[in-house]
C-alpha positions in Angstrom: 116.1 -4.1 -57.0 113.3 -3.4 -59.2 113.5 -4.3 -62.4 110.7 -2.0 -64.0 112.4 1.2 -62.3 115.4 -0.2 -63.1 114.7 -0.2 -67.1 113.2 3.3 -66.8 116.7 4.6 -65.6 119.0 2.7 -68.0 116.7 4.4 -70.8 116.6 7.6 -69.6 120.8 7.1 -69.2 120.8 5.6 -72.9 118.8 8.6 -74.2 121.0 11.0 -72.5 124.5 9.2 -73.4 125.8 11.2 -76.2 127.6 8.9 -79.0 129.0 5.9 -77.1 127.7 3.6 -74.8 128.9 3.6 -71.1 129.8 0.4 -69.3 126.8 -1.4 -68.6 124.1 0.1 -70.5 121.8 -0.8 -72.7 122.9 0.1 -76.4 120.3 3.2 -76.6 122.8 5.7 -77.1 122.7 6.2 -81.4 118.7 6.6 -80.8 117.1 9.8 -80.1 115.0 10.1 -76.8 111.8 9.5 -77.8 112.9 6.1 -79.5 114.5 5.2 -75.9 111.4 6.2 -73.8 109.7 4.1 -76.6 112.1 0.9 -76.1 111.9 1.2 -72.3 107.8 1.0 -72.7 108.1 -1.7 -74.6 110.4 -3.4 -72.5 108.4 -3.2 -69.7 104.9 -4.1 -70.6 107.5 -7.8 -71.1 109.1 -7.7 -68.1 108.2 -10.0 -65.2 109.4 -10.1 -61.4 112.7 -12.7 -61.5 113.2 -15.8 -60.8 115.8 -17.3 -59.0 117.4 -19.1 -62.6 116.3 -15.9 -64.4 118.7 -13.8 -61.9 122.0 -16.3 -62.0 121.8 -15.5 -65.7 120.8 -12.1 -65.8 122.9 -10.8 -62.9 125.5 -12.6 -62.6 128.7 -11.5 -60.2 131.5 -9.6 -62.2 134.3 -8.0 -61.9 134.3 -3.9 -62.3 137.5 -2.3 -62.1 139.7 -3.5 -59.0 136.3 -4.6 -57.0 133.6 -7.5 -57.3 130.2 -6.3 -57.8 127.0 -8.3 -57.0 124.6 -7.3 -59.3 121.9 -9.6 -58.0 118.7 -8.2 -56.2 119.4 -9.3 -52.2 115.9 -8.5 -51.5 114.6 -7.4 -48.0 116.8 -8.1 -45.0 114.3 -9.7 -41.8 113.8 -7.2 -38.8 114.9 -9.5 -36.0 114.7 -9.2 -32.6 118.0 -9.1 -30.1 119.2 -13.1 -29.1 122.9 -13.8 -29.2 122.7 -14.3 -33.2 120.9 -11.0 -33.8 123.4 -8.5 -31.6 125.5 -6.4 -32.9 128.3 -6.3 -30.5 129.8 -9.8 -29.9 129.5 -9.0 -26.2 126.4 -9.6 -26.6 126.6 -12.2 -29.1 128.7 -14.2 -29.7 130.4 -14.1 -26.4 127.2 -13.6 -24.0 127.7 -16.7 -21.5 130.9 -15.2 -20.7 130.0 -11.6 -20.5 126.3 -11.9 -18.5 127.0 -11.6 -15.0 127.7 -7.5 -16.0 124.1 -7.1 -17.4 122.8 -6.4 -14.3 124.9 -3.7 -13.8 125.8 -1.8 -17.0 122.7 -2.7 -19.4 120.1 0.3 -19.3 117.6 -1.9 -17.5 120.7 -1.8 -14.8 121.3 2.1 -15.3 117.6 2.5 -14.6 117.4 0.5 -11.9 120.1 2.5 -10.5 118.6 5.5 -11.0 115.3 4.3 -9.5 117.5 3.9 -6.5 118.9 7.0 -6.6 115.9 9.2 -6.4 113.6 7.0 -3.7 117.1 7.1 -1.5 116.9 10.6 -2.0 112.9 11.0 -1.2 113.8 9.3 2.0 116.9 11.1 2.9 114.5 14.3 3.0 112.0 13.2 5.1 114.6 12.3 7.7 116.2 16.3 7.8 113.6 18.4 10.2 113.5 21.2 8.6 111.8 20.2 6.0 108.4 19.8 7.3 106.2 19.1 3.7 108.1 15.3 3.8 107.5 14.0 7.1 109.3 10.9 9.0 107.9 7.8 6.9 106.2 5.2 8.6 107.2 1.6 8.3 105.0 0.5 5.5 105.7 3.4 3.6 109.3 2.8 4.1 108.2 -1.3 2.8 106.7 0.0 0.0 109.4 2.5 -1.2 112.0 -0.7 -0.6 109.6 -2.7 -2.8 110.0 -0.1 -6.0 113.7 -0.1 -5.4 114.4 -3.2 -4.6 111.6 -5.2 -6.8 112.6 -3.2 -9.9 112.1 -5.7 -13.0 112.0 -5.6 -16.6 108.0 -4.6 -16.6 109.1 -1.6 -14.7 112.0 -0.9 -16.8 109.7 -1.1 -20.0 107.6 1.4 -18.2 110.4 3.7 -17.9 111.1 3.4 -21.9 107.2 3.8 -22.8 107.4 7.3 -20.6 110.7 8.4 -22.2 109.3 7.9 -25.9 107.0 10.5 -24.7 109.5 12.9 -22.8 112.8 12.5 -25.2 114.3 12.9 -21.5 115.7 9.9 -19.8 115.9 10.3 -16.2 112.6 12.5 -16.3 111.1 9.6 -17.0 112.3 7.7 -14.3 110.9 10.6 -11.9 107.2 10.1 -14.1 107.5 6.7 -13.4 108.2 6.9 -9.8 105.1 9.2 -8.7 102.8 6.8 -11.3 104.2 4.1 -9.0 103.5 5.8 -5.9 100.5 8.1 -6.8 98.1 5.2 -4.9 100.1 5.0 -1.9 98.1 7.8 0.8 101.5 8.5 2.3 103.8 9.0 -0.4 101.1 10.0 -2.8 101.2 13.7 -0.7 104.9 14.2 -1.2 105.6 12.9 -4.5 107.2 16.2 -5.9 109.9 15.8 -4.1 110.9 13.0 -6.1 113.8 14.7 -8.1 113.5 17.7 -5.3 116.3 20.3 -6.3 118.0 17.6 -8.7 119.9 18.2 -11.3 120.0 14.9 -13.9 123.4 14.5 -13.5 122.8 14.2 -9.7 121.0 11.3 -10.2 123.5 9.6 -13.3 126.6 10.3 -11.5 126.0 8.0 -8.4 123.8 5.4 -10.5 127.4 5.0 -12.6 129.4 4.8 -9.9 127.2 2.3 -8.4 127.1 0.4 -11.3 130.8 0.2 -11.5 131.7 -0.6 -7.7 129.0 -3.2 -7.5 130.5 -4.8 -11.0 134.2 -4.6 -9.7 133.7 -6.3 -6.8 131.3 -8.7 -7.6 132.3 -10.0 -11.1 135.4 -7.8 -12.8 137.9 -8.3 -10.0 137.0 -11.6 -8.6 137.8 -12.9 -11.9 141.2 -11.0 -11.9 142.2 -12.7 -8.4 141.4 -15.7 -10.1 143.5 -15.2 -13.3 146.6 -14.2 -10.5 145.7 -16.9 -8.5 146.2 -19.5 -11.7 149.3 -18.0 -12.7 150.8 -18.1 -9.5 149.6 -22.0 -9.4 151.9 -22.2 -12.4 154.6 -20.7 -11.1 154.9 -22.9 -7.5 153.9 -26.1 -9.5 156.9 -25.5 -12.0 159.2 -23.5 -9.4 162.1 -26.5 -10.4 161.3 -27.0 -13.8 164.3 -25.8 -15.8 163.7 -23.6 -18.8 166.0 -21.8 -21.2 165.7 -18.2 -21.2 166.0 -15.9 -24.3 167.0 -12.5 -24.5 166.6 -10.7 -28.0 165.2 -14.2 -29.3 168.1 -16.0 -28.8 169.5 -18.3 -25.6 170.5 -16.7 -22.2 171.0 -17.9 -19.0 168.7 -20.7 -17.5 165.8 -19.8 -15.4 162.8 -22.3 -14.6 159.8 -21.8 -16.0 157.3 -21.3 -12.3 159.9 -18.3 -11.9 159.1 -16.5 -15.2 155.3 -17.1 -14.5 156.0 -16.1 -10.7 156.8 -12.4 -12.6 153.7 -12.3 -14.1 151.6 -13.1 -11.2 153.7 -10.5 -9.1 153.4 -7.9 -11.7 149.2 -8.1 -11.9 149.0 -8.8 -8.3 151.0 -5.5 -7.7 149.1 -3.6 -10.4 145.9 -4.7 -8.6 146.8 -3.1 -5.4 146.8 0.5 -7.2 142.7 -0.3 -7.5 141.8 0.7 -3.7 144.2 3.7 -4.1 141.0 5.1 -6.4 138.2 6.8 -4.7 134.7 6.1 -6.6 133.1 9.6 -6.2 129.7 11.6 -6.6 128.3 14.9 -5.5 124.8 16.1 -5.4 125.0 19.4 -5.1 122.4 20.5 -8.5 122.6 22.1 -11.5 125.8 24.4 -11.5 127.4 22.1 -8.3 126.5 25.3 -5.6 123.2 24.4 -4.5 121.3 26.8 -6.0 117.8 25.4 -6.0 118.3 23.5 -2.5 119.3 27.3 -0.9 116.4 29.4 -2.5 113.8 26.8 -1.2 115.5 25.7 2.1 118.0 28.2 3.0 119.3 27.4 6.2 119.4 23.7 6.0 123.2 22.8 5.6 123.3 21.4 2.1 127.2 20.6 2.0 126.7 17.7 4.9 123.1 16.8 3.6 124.4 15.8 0.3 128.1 14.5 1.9 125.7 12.3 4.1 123.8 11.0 1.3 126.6 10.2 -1.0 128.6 8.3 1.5 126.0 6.5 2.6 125.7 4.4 -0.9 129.1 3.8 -0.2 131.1 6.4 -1.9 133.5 9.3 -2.0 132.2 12.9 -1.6 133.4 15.5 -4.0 132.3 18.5 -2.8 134.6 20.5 -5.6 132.0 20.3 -9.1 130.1 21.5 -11.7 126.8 20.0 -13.2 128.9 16.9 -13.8 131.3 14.9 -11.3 134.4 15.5 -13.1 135.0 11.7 -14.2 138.6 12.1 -13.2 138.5 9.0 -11.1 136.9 7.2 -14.4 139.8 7.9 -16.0 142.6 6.9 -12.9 140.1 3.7 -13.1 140.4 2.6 -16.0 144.6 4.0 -16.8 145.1 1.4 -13.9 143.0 -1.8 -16.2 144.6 -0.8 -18.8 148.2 -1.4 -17.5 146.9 -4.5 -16.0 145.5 -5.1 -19.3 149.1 -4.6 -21.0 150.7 -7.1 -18.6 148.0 -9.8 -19.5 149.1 -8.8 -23.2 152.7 -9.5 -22.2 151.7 -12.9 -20.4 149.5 -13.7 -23.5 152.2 -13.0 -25.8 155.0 -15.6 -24.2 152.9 -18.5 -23.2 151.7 -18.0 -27.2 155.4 -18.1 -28.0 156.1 -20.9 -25.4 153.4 -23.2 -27.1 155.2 -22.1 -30.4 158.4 -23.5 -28.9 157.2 -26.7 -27.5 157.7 -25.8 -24.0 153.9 -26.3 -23.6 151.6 -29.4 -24.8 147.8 -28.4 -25.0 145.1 -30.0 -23.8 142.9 -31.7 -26.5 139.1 -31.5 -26.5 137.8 -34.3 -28.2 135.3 -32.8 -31.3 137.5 -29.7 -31.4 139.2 -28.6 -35.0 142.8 -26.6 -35.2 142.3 -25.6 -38.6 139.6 -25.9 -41.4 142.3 -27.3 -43.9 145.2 -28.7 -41.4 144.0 -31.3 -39.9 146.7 -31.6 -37.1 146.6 -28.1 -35.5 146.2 -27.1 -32.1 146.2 -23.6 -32.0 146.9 -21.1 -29.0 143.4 -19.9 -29.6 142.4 -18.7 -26.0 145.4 -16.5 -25.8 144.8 -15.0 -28.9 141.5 -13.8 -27.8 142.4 -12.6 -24.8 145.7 -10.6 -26.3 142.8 -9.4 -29.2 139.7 -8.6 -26.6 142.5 -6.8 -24.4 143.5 -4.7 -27.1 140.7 -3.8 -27.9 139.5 -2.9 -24.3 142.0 -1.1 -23.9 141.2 1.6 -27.2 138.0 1.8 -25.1 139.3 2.4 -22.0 141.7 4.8 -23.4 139.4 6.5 -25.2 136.8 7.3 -22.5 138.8 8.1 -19.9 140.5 10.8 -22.3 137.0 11.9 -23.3 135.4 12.4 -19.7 137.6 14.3 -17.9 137.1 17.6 -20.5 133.6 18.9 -20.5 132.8 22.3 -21.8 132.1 25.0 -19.4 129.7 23.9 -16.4 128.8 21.0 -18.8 128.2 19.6 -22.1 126.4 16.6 -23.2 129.2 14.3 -24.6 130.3 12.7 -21.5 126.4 10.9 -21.7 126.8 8.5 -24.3 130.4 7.8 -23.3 129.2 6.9 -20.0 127.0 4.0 -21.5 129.9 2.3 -22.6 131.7 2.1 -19.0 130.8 -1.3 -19.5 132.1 -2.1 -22.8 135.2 -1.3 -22.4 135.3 -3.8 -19.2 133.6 -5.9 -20.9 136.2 -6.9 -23.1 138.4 -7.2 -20.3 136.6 -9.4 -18.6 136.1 -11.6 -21.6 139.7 -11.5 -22.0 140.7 -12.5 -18.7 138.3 -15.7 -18.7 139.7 -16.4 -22.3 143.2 -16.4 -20.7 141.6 -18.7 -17.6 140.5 -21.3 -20.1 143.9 -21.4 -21.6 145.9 -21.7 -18.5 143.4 -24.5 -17.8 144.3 -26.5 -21.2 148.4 -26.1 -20.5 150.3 -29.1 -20.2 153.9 -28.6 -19.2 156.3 -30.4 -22.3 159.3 -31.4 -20.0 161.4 -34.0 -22.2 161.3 -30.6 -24.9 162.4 -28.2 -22.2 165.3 -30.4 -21.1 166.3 -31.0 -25.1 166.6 -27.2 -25.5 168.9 -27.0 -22.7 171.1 -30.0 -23.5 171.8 -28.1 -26.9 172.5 -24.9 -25.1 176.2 -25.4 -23.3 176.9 -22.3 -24.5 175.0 -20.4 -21.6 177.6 -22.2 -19.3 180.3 -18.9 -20.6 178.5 -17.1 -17.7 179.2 -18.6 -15.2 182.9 -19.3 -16.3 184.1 -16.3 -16.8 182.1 -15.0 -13.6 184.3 -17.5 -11.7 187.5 -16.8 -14.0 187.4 -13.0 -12.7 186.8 -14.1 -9.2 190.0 -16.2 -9.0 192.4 -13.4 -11.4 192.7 -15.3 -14.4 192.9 -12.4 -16.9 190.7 -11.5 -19.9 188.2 -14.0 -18.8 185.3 -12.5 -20.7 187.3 -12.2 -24.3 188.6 -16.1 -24.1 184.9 -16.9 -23.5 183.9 -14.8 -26.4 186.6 -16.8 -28.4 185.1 -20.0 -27.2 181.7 -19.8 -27.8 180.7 -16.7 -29.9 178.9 -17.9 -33.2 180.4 -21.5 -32.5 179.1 -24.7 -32.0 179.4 -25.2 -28.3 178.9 -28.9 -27.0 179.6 -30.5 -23.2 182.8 -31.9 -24.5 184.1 -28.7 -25.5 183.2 -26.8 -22.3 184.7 -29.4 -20.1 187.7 -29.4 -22.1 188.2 -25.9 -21.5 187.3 -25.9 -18.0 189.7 -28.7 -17.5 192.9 -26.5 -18.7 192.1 -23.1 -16.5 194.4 -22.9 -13.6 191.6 -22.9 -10.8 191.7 -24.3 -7.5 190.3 -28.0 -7.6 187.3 -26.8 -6.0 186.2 -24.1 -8.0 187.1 -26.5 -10.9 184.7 -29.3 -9.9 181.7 -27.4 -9.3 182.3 -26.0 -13.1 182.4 -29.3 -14.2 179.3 -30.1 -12.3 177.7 -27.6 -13.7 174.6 -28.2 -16.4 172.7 -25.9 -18.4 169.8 -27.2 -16.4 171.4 -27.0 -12.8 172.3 -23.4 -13.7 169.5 -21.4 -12.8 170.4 -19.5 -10.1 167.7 -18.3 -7.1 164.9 -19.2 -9.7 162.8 -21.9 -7.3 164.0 -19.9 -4.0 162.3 -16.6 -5.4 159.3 -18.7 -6.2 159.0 -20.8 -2.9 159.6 -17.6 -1.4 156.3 -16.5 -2.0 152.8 -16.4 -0.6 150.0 -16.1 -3.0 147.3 -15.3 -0.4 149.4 -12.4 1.3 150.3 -10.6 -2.3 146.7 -10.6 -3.4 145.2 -10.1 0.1 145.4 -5.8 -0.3 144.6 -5.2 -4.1 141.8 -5.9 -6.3 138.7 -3.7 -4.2 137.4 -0.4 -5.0 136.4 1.2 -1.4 
């Protein structure tokens, strides 16, 4: 703030006031304007720059209707440069270590870098089609060299990219600049270097260095991780396959199950969501600025462009459309990321018992010695990890909803509001991948709480009516279900009492005896069966691959 404007303005407000004084002023109002341009030069041949004890008292905090106001100078904010503690988005900050392994692939160095790739592939797939005679075969060290730029591409050269975009507003344009300043000394390449780009259209080049981007990401870091997450849940569920476990249905107690079967769901239910990834093609065209060829057929018109371009998509490893516009329509984006954000969803559902299971004793958590709970209670151990995950899953998930229903509508032939969208392929997986490491490290601090498990059950005789009146039907005694209602509905229902009523139904001695047998905990059906049941390595063995 300055003080000597400051003054000015408060005069000129004082001067200006009419008969009262407004909240906050200075007391000018009853004097005319001159005497309040004379009383604000006089103030301010007094005034000196703050101090520190001068602005507690003069500006202190107050209250102005329903909101606090600071009414101290803040003075000027540092211009810092990007670390962890300086980045806006906590993908970049605060969670970096667990987020890093995608900067290769979805910072703009990586989107570069892709591009880069893009249009020396594309040099190279000319000079291998006959016909065109102006880019002949390359020889071996030309071939080195090209592989050098692609493949040696580093943060120098990325800078160099950036310093020739401040100078042509145009991104990938610069990235063609940069490739014939980077090639312009070789004698081979420096005779064909306009046909870098050749017939291109920008979104030529963007559409297979985002799809690049994303398959290499997927199967390199995003769904690695995933088959890991499935991989610990199933651990869960064969290591607790016998473990007893009180279900609940609409909050309150249900039929027994054990607790590896209920995490045996949740690994099935991922694993089976995983298998709809190699269902979805990544795909990129070539085909220039309207998606016809246009430029390719008025300089080369008898060269089959439809198999050039096929060739050269499929050769970076994915799916030709040959149906488009400028753009690639983005409809697989949005398949893509519809099927992570159902996995997502699941993980939300997983997330939201094991919190609830923890709430209920069934779990014990691991304690890291140095670690606080709470800032006030000192005995808290909170479910922290799943509350990230559950938090960074929801909000991948508004990203991932919202691009994939922003890509796949682009006016006419093309407009421009699918480009910034596209830089954030990687934020909304982002948080996804955070979230599924934040769920990893709570599995990993998940200690199974038998002796509380087994006390829930022992006060829960009342899921024994089941089974009862399931056997009841079986052997004709009549209105099996309404004496069991009788006997346990909104009643206190202990051993003795189900015994006791067991004892007096006229059942064959058999059928009585393994009744009596029967425990809360020994009731739990196929649970361990289903879970032993199962191989891991076979249900995860077809999912979790983009092709």
């Amino acid at each position: 703030m300055n003080l000597t404007n400051g003054a000015a303005a408060l005069a000129a407000a004082g001067a200006g006031g009419g008969g009262g004084t407004a909240a906050g002023a200075f007391p000018l109002a009853s004097a005319s304007a001159a005497a309040a341009a004379a009383a604000a030069a006089s103030m301010l041949t007094t005034v000196e720059e703050p101090s520190a004890a001068m602005v507690a008292r003069e500006y202190p905090l107050r209250w102005r209707g329903t909101s606090r106001e600071n009414c101290r100078p803040l003075g000027k904010f540092p211009d810092l440069d990007i670390c962890s503690l300086t980045a806006v988005s906590p993908l970049d900050g605060r969670y970096e270590q667990k987020v890093r392994d995608l900067r290769p692939f979805f910072s703009e160095y990586g989107l570069i870098r892709y591009r880069v790739i893009v249009e020396v592939m594309w040099l190279l797939k000319l000079s291998e089609i006959p016909e065109i005679t102006e880019v002949p075969s390359f020889s071996a060290d030309a071939r080195s060299f090209l592989d050098q730029v692609m493949y040696g591409f580093d943060l120098n050269d990325a800078l160099d990219v950036k310093n020739i975009e401040k100078v042509t507003n145009h991104d990938v344009k610069a990235v063609e600049y940069f490739l014939k300043k980077k090639c312009q000394h070789h004698p081979e390449i420096a005779k064909v270097l306009e046909y870098f780009h050749f017939a291109c259209t920008s979104e030529d080049i963007n559409n297979l260095a985002h799809a690049l981007a994303l398959k290499e990401a997927l199967n390199n870091v995003i769904f690695p991780t995933m088959v890991e997450l499935c991989k610990a849940i199933y651990n869960m569920a064969k290591q607790n396959a016998s473990v007893s476990m009180l279900s609940r249905t609409h909050g309150q107690t249900a039929s027994p199950t054990t607790l590896g079967k209920e995490m045996l769901v949740f690994a099935h239910r991922l694993s089976e969501q995983g298998k709809e990834f190699p269902k979805i093609q990544i795909l990129g065209k070539f085909a220039g600025a309207v998606g016809n060829y246009n430029a390719h057929m008025a300089a080369y018109p008898d060269i089959d462009w439809t198999t050039v371009s096929k060739d050269f998509v499929t050769s970076f490893g994915i799916s030709f459309n040959p149906y488009v516009t400028q753009i690639e329509p983005h409809d697989y984006i949005a398949r893509l990321f519809q099927a992570f954000a159902l996995f997502n969803n699941i993980l939300v559902d997983f997330d939201r018992d094991i919190w609830s299971y923890v709430s209920l004793g069934y779990f014990k958590q691991i304690v890291k010695a140095g670690e606080i709970g709470s800032s006030t209670m000192p005995h808290k151990v909170n479910p922290i990890d799943f509350e990230n995950s559950e938090g960074n899953l929801s909000l991948a998930n508004a990203l991932l909803s919202g691009i994939s229903g922003k890509l796949v509508i682009s006016r006419w032939q093309r407009d421009l509001t699918d480009s910034t969208v596209l830089r954030n392929l990687g934020v909304g997986l982002g948080y996804s991948l955070l979230a599924y490491k934040s769920a990893l490290q709570g599995i990993r601090k998940l200690q199974v709480n038998e002796s509380r498990l087994t006390e829930d059950l022992e006060q829960s005789w009342e899921v024994l009516a089941e089974p009862i009146q399931t056997v009841m039907r079986r052997y004709g005694i009549p209105e099996p279900y309404e004496r069991l209602k009788e006997l346990t509905r909104g009643q206190s229902v202990t051993k003795e009492r189900i015994r006791d009523f067991v004892e007096g139904l006229e059942l064959p001695e058999e059928a009585k005896s393994g009744l009596l047998s029967l425990t809360p905990q020994a009731y739990v059906g196929a649970a361990a069966g289903l879970v032993n049941a199962v191989n891991p390595d076979v249900s995860l063995s077809d999912g979790f691959k983009v092709l």
